[in-house]
C-alpha positions as CSV (number, residue, x, y, z in Angstrom):
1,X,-48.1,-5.5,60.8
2,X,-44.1,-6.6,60.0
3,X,-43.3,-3.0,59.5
4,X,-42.6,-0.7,62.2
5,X,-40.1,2.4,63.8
6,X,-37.0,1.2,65.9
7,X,-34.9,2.6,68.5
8,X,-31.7,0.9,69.6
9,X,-29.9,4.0,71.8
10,X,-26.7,1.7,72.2
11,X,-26.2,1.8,68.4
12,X,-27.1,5.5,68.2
13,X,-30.0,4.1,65.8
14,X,-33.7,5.4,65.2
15,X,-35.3,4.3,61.8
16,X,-38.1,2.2,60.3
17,X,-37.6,-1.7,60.3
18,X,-39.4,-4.7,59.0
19,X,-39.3,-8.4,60.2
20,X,-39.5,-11.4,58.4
21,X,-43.4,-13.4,57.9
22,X,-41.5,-16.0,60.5
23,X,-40.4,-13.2,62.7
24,X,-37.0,-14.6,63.6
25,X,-35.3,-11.9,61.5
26,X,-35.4,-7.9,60.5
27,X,-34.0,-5.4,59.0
28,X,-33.9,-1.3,59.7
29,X,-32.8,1.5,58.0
30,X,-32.1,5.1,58.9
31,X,-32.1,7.9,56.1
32,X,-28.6,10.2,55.9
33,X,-29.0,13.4,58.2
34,X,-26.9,16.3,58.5
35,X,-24.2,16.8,60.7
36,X,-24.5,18.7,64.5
37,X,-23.7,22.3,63.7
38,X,-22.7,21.6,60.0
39,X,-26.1,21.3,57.7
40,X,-24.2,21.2,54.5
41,X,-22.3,18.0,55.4
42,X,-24.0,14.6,56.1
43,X,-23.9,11.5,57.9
44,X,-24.7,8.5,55.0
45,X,-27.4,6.5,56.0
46,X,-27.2,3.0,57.9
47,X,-28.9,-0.2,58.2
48,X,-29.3,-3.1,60.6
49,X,-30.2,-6.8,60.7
50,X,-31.2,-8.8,63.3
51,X,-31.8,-12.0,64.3
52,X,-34.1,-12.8,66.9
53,X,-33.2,-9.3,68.8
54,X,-29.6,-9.4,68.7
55,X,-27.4,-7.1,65.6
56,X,-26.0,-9.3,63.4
57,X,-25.2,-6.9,61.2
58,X,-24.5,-3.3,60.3
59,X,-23.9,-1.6,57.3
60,X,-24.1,2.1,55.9
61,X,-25.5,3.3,52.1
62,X,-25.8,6.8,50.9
63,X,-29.6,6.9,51.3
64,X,-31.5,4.1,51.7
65,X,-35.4,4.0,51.5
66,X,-37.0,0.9,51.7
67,X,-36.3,-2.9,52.7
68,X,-37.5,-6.0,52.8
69,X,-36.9,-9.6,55.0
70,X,-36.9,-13.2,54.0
71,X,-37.2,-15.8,56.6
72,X,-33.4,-17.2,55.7
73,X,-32.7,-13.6,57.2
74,X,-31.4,-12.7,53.3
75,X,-33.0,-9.2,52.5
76,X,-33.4,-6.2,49.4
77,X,-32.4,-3.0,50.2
78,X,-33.0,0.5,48.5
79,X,-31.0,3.1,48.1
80,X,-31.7,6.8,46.6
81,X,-29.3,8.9,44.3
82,X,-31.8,11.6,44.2
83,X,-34.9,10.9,42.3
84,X,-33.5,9.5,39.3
85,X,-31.3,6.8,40.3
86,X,-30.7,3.9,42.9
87,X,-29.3,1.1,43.7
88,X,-31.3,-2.2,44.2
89,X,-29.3,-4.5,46.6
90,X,-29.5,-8.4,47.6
91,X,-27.6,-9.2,50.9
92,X,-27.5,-11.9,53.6
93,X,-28.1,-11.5,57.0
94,X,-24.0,-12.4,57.1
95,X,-23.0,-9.7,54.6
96,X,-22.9,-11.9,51.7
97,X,-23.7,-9.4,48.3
98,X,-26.4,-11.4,46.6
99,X,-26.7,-9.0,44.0
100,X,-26.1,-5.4,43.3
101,X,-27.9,-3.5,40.4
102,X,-28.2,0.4,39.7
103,X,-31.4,1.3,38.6
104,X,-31.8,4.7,36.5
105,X,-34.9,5.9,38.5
106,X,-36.5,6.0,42.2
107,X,-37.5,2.9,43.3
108,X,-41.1,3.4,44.0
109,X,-41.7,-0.4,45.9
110,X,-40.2,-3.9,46.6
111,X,-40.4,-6.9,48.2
112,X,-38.8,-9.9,48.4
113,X,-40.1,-13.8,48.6
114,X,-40.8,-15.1,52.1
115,X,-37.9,-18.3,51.1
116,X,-35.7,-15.5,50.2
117,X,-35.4,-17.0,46.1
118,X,-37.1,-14.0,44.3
119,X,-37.3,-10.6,44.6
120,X,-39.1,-7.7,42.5
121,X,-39.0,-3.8,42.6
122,X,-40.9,-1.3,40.8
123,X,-38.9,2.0,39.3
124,X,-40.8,5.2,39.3
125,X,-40.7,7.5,36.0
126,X,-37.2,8.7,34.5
127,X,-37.9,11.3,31.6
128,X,-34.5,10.7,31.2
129,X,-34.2,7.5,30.7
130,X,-36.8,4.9,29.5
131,X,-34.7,1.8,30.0
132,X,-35.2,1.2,33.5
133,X,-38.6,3.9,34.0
134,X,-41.4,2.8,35.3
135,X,-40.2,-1.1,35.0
136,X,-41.1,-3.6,36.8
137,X,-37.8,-6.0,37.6
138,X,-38.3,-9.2,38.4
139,X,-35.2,-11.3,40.1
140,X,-34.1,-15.1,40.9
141,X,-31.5,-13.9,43.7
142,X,-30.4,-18.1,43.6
143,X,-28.7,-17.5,40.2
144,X,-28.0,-13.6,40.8
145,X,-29.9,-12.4,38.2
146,X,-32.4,-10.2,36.5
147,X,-35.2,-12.5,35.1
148,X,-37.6,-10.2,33.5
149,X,-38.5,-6.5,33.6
150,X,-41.0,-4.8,31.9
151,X,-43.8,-1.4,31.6
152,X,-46.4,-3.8,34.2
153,X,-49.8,-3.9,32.5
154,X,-51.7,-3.2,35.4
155,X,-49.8,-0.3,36.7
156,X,-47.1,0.0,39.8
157,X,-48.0,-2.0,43.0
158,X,-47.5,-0.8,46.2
159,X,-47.6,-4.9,48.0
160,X,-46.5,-7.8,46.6
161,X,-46.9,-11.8,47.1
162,X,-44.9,-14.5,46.2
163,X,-46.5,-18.0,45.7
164,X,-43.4,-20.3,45.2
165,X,-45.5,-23.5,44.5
166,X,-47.7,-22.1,41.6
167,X,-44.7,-19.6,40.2
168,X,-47.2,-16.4,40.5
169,X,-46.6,-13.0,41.6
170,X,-49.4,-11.3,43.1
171,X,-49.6,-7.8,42.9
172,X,-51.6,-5.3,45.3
173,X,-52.6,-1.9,44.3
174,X,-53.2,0.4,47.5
175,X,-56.7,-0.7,49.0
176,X,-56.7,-4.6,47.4
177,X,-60.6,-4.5,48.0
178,X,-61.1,-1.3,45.6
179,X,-57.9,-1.2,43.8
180,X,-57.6,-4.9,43.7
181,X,-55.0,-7.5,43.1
182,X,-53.0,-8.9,40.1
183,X,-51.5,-11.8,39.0
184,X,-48.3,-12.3,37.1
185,X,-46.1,-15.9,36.4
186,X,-43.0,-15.7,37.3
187,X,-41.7,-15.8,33.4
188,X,-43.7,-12.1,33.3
189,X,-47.3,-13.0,31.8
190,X,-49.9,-10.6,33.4
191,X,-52.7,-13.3,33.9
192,X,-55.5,-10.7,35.0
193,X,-56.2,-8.3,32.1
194,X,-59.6,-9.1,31.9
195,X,-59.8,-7.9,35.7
196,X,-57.6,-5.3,35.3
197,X,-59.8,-3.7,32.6
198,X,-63.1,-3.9,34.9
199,X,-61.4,-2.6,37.5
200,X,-60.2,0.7,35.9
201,X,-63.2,1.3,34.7
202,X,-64.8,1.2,38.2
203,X,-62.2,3.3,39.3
204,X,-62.5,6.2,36.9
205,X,-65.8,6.2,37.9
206,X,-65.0,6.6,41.5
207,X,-62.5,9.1,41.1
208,X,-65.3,11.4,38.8
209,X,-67.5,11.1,42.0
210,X,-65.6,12.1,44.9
211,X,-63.9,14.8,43.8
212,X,-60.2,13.6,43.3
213,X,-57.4,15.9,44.1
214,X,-55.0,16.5,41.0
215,X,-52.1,14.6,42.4
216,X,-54.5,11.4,42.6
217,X,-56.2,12.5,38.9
218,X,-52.2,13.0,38.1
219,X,-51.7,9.3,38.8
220,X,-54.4,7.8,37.4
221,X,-53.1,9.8,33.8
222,X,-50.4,7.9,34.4
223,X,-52.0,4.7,34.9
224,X,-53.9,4.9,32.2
225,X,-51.2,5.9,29.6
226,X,-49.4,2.6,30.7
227,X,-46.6,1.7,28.1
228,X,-44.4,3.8,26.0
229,X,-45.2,6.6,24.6
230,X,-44.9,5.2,21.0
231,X,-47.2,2.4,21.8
232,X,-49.8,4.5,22.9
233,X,-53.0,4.7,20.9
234,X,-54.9,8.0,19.9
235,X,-58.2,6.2,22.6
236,X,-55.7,6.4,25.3
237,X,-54.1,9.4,24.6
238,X,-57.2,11.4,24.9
239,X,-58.4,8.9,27.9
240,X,-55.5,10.4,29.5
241,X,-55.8,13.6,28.9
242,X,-59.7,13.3,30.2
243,X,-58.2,12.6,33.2
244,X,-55.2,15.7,33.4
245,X,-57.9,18.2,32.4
246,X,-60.0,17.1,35.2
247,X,-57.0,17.3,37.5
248,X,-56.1,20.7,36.1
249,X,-59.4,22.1,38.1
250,X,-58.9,20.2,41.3
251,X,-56.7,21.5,44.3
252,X,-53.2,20.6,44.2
253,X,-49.6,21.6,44.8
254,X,-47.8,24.1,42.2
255,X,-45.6,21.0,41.9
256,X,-48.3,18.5,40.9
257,X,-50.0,21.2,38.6
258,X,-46.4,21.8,36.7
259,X,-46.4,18.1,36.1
260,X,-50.2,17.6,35.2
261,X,-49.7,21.0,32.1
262,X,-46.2,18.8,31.1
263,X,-47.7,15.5,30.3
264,X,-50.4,17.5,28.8
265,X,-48.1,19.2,26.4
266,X,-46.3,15.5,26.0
267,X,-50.2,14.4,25.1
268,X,-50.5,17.0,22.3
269,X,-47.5,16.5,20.7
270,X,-48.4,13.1,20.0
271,X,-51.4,14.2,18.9
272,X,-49.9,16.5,16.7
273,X,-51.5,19.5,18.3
274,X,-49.0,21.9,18.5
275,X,-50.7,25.0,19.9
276,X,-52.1,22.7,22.5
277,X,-48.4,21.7,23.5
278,X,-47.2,25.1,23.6
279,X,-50.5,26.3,25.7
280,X,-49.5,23.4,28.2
281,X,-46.2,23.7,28.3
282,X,-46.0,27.8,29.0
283,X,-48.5,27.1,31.6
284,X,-46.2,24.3,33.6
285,X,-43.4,26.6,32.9
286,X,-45.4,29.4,35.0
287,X,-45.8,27.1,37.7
288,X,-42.6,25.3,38.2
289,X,-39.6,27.0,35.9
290,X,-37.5,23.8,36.8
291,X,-40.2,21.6,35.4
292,X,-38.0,20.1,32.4
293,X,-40.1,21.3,29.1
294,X,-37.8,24.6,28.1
295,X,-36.1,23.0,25.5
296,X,-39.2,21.3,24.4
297,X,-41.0,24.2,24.2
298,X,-38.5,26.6,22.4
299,X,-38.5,24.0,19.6
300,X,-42.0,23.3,18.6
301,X,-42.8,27.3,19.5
302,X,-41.0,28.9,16.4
C-alpha cells in the first residue's frame, strides 16, 4: 500500500501521506482544524513533501483532501471550498506551480502518472453548475494544460493507471474484480463500452440480491443516468428511477433519502409527470428543508 497516516512531532504534523510507486518521494496533507480555545477560527490546512525521509517542502491550502506522487517527486493536490468547488493543483517537489485550475465541484478522485507527464481528476456533482460536474479532466502537466474533460461513460473511478507506452488510461471502479476496470486513450475515447455494459448489468443484478442500502442504490441512479440530463433517454430515465424507488425502501440517512425523492422529482419532470415531481419533491423537502428543490417545487406546483 503507498497510502498511509504520518506523524512528524518536530513539524507539529499528523495527516495522511502517499509515496511515490519508486518510493523515493511523498507527499502528506493535514485538513484545517480549529484553533485551541477558539472553535470559530481555523488553522488552514498544510502539506509536506519528502524525499527519501527528509522535508523538502512545506506548504499550506485552505483545505486540502487528497494527493498524489510521481517518481520525479512532482505531485497533484486537492483542495476543498466546501462541496462545490476546489482547486486542482500541479507542483514540484521544489515548489514549482505546474498548473493551478479551480474546479466548480468536490473533487471526488485523482491520480497522477507514475513519470509525472499526466494527471486526471474526477469532479463530483454541482447542481449548480454543469460545466465542470461530474467531469472527468484529463491533463498533460508537460505543456500545462487541460487535454480533455468529459461526463466518463463508465461512471467515476475511485483508481486510476497510466500506461505511457500505449497512451491508455485505465480506470478502476471500487472492487476491480466485481466493479471492474476501464480503458480510456489518452485523446478521451472510452475503449470498453461493450464491457462496461455487461458489467452493469451484472451489477444491478447484485445489488437487487443483497439488499442494497439507499446511499449505494442512490449511486448506482447515478451511474446509470450517466450524461446530461438532456441526453438522457426515456429507457434510462425510468432505469434510473427503478433504481431510486428501490432505494426509497432501503435503510438510509435522512440526508441520502432527501437526495434519492430530489432526483426522483428531477426524473419526473423530464418525464413530464408533474404530480410525480411535486410528490417527490414535498417528500425530500420533509426530510432535508435545505435540500435545494424549493424554488423548483413552487413553480411546477401552481
Amino acid at each position: 500500500m503507498r497510502e498511509s497516516w504520518l506523524r512528524i512531532d518536530s513539524e507539529g504534523f499528523f495527516g495522511q501521506s502517499i509515496r511515490s510507486p519508486n518510493g523515493r518521494f511523498a507527499v502528506a496533507w493535514q485538513a484545517r482544524q480549529a484553533r485551541m480555545n477558539d472553535r470559530e477560527s481555523m488553522t488552514p490546512g498544510k502539506f509536506l513533501v519528502m524525499k527519501e525521509g527528509k522535508v523538502r517542502l512545506r506548504g499550506s491550502l485552505p483545505d486540502p483532501d487528497r494527493a498524489d506522487i510521481a517518481d520525479n517527486g512532482t505531485f497533484v493536490i486537492v483542495s476543498s471550498r466546501g462541496i462545490r468547488s476546489s482547486t486542482f493543483r500541479a507542483i514540484t517537489y521544489r515548489g514549482g506551480v505546474v498548473l493551478n485550475r479551480d474546479i466548480n465541484a468536490w473533487v471526488f478522485s485523482i491520480a497522477i502518472s507514475p513519470d509525472g507527464h499526466y494527471a486526471v481528476c474526477q469532479a463530483a456533482n454541482n447542481y449548480d453548475d454543469d460545466d465542470d460536474g461530474g467531469m472527468l479532466m484529463f491533463f498533460d502537466l508537460d505543456a500545462k494544460r487541460l487535454l480533455w474533460k468529459k461526463h466518463p461513460e463508465t461512471g467515476w473511478a475511485n483508481r486510476y493507471e497510466f500506461d505511457t507506452h500505449q497512451q491508455l488510461l485505465r480506470t478502476y471502479h471500487g472492487h476491480a474484480d466485481r466493479d471492474g476496470c476501464f480503458r480510456y486513450s489518452f485523446a478521451g475515447e472510452c475503449l470498453d463500452i461493450e464491457a462496461y455494459s455487461q458489467q452493469r448489468a451484472q451489477i444491478r443484478a447484485d445489488h437487487l440480491k443483497s439488499g442494497a442500502r439507499a446511499y449505494e442504490l442512490y449511486v448506482t441512479a447515478i451511474g446509470e443516468l450517466g450524461k446530461e440530463s438532456a441526453s438522457r433517454s426515456t429507457a434510462i430515465i425510468h432505469s434510473g428511477l427503478k433504481w431510486l424507488a428501490l432505494a426509497s425502501q432501503r435503510p438510509g440517512s435522512k440526508w441520502t433519502q432527501a437526495r434519492v425523492q430530489r432526483l426522483m422529482g428531477e426524473l419526473f419532470e423530464q418525464l413530464g409527470d408533474r404530480a410525480g415531481a411535486i410528490s417527490a419533491y414535498k417528500k425530500a423537502l420533509l426530510l432535508d428543508p435545505k435540500v435545494g428543490v424549493k424554488k423548483r417545487l413552487a413553480a411546477i406546483d401552481q
